[in-house]
C-alpha positions as CSV (number, residue, x, y, z in Angstrom):
1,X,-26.9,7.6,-0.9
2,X,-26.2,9.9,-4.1
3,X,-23.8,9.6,-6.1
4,X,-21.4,12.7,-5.1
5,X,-21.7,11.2,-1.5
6,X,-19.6,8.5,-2.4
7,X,-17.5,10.5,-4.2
8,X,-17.0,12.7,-0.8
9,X,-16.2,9.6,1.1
10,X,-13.9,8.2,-1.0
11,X,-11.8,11.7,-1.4
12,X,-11.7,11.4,2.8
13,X,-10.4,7.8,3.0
14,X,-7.9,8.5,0.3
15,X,-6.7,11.9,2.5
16,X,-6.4,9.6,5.8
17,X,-3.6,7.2,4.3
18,X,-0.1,6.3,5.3
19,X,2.9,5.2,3.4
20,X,3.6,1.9,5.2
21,X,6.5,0.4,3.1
22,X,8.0,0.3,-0.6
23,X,8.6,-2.6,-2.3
24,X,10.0,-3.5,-6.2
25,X,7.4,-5.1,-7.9
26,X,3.7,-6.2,-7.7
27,X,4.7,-9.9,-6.8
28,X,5.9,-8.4,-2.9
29,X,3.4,-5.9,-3.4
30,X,1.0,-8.4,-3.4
31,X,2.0,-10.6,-0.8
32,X,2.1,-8.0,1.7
33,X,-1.2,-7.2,0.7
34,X,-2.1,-10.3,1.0
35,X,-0.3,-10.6,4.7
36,X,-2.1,-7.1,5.9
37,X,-5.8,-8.3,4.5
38,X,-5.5,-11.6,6.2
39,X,-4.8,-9.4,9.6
40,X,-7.7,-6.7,8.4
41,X,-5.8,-4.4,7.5
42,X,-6.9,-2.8,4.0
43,X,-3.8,-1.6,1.9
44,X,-3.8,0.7,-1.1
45,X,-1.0,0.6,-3.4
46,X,0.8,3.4,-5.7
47,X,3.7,3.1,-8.8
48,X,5.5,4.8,-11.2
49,X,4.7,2.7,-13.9
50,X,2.3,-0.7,-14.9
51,X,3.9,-3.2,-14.6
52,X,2.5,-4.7,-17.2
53,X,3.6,-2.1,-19.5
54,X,7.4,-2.1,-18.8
55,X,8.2,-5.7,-16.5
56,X,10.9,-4.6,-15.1
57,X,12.6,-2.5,-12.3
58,X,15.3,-0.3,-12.5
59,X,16.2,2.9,-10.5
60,X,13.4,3.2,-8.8
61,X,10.2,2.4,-11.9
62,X,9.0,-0.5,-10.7
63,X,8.6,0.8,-7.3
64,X,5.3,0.7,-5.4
65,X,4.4,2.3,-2.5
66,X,1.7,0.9,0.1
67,X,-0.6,2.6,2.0
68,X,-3.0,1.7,4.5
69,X,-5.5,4.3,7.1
70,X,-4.1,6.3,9.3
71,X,-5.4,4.3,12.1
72,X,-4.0,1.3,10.8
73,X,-0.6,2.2,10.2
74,X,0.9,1.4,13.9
75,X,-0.3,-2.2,13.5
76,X,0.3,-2.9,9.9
77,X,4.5,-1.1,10.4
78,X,4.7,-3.6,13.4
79,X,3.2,-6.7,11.7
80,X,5.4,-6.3,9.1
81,X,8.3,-5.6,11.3
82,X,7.6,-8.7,12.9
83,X,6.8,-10.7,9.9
84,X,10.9,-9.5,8.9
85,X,9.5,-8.0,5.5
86,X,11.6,-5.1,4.9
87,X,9.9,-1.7,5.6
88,X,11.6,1.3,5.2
89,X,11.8,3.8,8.3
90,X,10.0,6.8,8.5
């Protein structure tokens, strides 16, 4: 496979994710992570800042928002529904 097909298929996954929760910091970032992967769920996450950088949170910077597929995001919102992690509603 070349190169720029990988590239191509990457750019497609990233386009067919879902904002499953926010959480404050990578410690519960992580462990949801963690929780989703151990159910096969792959998770992607995004913040404002690196944490390592500024270790703190505060109106809204340490913030990071998870993501998982499209087709995923049913099962991952109820598993952690279920699990009573906080998730945001829609």
């Amino acid at each position: 496979m070349l190169d720029h097909d990988l590239k191509d298929k990457d750019a497609e996954r990233r386009h067919d994710l879902k904002e499953v929760t926010r959480v404050q910091g990578p410690v519960e970032a992580e462990v949801i992570k963690n929780f989703l992967e151990s159910e096969g769920i792959s998770c992607f996450f995004k913040g404002l800042i690196v944490p390592s950088v500024h270790p703190f949170t505060a109106d809204g910077l340490g913030e990071i928002k998870i993501f998982v597929q499209e087709s995923d995001w049913e099962n991952a919102k109820n598993l952690l529904e279920n699990r009573d992690f906080s998730v945001e509603s829609e």
